[in-house]
PASEBA-1860 file (N, C-alpha, C; in nm, 3 decimals):
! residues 116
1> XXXXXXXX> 6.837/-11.832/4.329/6.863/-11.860/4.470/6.811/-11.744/4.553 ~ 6.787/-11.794/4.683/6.700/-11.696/4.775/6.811/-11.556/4.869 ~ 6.731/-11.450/4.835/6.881/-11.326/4.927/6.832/-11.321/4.989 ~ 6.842/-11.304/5.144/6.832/-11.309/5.310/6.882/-11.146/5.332 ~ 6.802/-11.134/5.455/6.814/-10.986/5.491/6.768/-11.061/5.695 ~ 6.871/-11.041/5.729/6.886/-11.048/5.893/6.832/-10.938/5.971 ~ 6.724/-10.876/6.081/6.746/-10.806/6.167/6.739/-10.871/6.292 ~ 6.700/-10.761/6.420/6.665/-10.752/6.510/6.790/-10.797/6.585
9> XXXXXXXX> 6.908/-10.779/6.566/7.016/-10.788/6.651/7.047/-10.662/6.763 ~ 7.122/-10.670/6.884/7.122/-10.572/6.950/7.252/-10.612/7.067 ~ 7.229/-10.477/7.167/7.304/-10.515/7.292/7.209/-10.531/7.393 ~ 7.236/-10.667/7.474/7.128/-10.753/7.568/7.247/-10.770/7.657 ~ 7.133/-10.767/7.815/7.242/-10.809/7.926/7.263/-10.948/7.940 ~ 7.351/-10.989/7.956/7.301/-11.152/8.041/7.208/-11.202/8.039 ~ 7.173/-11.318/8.068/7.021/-11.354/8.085/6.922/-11.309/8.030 ~ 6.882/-11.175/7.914/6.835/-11.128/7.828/6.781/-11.201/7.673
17> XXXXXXXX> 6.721/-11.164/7.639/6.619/-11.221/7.487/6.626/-11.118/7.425 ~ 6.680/-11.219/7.273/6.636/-11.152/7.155/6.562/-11.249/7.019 ~ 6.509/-11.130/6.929/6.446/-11.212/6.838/6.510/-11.155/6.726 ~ 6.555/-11.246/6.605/6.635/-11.243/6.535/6.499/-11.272/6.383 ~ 6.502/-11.229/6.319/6.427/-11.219/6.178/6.514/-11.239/6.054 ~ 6.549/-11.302/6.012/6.543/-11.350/5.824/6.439/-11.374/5.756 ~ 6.426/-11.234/5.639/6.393/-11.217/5.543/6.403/-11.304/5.392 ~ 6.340/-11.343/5.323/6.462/-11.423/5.205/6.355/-11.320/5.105
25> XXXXXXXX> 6.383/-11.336/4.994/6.368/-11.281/4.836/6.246/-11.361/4.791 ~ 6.286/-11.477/4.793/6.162/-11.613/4.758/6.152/-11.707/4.854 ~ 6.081/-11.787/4.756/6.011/-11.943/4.885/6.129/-11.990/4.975 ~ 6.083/-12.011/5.079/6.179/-12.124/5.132/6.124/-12.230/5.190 ~ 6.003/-12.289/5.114/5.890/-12.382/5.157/5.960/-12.499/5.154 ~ 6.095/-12.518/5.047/6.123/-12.637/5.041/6.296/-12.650/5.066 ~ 6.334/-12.523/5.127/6.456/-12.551/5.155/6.526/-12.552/5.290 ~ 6.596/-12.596/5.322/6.667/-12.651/5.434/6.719/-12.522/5.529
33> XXXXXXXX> 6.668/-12.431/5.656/6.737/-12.314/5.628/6.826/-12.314/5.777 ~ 6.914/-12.228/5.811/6.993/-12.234/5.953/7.039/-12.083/5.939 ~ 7.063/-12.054/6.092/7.116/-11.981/6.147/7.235/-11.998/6.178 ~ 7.353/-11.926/6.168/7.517/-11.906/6.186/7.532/-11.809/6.221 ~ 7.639/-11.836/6.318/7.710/-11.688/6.387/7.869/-11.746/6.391 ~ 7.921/-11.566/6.370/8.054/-11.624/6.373/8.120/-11.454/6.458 ~ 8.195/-11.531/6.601/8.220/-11.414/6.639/8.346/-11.410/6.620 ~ 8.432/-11.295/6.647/8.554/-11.201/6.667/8.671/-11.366/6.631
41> XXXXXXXX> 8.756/-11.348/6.554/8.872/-11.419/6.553/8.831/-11.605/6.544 ~ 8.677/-11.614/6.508/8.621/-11.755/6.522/8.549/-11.745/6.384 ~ 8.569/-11.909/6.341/8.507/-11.957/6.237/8.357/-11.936/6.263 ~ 8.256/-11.903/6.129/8.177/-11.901/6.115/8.096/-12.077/6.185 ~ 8.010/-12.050/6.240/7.931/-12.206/6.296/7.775/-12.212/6.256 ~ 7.687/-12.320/6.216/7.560/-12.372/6.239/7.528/-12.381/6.396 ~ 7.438/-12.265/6.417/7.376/-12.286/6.546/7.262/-12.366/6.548 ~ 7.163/-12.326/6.444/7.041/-12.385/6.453/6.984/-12.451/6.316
49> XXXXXXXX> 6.900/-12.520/6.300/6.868/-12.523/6.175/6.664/-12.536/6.148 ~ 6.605/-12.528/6.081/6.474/-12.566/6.042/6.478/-12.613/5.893 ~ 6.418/-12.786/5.894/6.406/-12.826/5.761/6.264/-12.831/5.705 ~ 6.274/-12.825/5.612/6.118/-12.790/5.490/6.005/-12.918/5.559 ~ 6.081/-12.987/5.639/5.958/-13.050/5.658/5.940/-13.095/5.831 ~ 5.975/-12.938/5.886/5.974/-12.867/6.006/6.058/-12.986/6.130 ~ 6.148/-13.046/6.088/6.286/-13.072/6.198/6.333/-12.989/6.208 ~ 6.386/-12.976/6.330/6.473/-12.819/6.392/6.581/-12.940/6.461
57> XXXXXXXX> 6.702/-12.861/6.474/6.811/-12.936/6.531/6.928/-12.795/6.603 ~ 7.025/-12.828/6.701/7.110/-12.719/6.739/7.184/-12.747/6.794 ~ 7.311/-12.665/6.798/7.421/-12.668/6.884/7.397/-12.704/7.014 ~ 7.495/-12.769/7.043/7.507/-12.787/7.179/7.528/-12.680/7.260 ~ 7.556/-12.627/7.250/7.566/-12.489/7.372/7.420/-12.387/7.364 ~ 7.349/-12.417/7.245/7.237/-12.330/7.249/7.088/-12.388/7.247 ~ 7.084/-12.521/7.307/6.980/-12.628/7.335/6.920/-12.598/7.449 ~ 6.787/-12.572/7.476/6.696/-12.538/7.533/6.681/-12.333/7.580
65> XXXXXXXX> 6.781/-12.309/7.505/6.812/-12.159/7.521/6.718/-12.101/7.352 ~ 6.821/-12.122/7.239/6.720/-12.080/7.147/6.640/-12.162/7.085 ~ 6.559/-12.122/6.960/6.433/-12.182/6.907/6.422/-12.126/6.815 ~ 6.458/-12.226/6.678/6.475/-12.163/6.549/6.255/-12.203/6.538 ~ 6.240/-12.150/6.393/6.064/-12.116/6.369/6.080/-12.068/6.215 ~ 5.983/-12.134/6.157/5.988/-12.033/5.992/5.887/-12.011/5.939 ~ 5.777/-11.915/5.872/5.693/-11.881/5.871/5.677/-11.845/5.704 ~ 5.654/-12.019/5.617/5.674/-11.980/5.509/5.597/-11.960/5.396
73> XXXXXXXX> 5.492/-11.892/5.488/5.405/-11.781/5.380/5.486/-11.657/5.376 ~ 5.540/-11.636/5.501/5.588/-11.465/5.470/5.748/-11.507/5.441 ~ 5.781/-11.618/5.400/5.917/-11.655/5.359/6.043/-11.603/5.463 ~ 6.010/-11.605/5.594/6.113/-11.551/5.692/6.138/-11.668/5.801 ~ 6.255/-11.655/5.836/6.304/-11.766/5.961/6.337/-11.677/6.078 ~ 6.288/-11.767/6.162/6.292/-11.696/6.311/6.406/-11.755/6.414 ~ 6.452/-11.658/6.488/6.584/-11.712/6.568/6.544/-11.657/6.723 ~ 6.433/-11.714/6.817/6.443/-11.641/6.967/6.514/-11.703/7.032
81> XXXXXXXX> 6.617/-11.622/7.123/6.726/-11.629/7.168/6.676/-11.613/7.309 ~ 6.715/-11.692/7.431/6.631/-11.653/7.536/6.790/-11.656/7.643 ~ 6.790/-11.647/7.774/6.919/-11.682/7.861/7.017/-11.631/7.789 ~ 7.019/-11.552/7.729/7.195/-11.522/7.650/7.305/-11.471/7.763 ~ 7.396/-11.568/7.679/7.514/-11.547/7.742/7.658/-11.467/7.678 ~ 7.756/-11.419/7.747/7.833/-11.332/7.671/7.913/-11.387/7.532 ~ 7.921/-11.537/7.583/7.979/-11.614/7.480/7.847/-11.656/7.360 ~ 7.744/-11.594/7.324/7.682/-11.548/7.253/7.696/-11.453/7.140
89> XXXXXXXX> 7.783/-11.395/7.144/7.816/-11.235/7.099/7.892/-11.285/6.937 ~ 7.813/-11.251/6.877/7.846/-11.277/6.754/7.793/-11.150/6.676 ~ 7.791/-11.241/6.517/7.739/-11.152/6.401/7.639/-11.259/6.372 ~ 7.496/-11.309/6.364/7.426/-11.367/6.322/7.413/-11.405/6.183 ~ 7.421/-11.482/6.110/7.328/-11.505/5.975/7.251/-11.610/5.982 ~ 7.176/-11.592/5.835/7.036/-11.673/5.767/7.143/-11.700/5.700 ~ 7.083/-11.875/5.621/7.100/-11.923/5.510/7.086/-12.011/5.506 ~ 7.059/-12.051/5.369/7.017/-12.203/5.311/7.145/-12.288/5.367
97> XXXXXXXX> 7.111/-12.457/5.484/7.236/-12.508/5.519/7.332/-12.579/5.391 ~ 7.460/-12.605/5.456/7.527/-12.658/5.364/7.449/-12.781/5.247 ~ 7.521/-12.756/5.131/7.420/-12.837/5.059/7.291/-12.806/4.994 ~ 7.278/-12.672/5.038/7.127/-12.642/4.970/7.155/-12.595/4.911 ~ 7.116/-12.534/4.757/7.109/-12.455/4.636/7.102/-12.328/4.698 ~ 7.200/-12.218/4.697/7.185/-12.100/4.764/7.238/-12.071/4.897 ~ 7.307/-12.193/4.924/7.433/-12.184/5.047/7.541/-12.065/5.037 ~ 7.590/-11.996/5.095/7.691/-11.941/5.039/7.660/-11.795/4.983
105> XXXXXXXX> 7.526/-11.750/4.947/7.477/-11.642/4.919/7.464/-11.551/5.082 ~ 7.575/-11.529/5.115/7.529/-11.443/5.274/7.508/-11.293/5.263 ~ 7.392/-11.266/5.342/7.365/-11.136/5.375/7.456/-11.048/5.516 ~ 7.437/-10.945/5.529/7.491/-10.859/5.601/7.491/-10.884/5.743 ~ 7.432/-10.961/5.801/7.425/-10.993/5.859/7.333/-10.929/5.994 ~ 7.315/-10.965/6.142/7.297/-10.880/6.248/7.405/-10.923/6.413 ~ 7.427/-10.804/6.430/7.501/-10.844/6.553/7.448/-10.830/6.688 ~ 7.493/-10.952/6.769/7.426/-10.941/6.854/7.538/-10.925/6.952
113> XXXX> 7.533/-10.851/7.089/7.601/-10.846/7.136/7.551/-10.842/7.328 ~ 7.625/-10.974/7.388/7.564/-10.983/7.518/7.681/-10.935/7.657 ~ 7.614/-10.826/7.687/7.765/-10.717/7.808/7.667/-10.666/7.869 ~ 7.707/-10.675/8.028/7.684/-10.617/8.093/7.694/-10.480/8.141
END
């Protein structure tokens, strides 16, 4: 199963962009992959997702704001985050979505954090 390595998290004002990078170990040409954040005292959630045979789908609160992307020669998934809002402010992860072989393997994650 594939290990994920998250960066490019930060502190952004309001209305601010970020770009979020997952790394994996191996292919993910054929697996199902999403982005989750889970902030302070809240269940972990599926924000975004990209499937192997490039459907993207997302939360309702983060539709027309971010834009998942995966680039799987260099085996990494992309998360640009555009308009962020404070209720944004999480810990980001990569991972294979529920159901995929390698669900459940989480990395360290990146935090993002949106304050004025």
């Amino acid at each position: 199963q594939v290990q994920v390595v998250e960066s490019g998290g930060g502190l952004v004002q309001p209305g601010g962009s970020l770009r979020l990078s997952c790394a994996a170990s191996g292919s993910i040409s054929l697996i199902n992959m999403g982005w989750f954040r889970q902030a302070p005292g809240k269940e972990r959630e599926l924000v975004a997702v990209t499937t192997s045979g490039g459907y993207t789908n997302y939360k309702d609160s983060v539709k027309g704001r971010f834009t998942i992307s995966r680039d799987n020669a260099k085996n990494t998934v992309y998360l640009q985050m555009n308009s962020l809002k404070p209720e944004d402010t999480a810990v980001y992860y990569c991972n294979p979505v529920p159901g995929e072989s390698g669900y459940g393997a989480w990395g360290q994650g990146t935090q993002v954090t949106v304050s004025s």
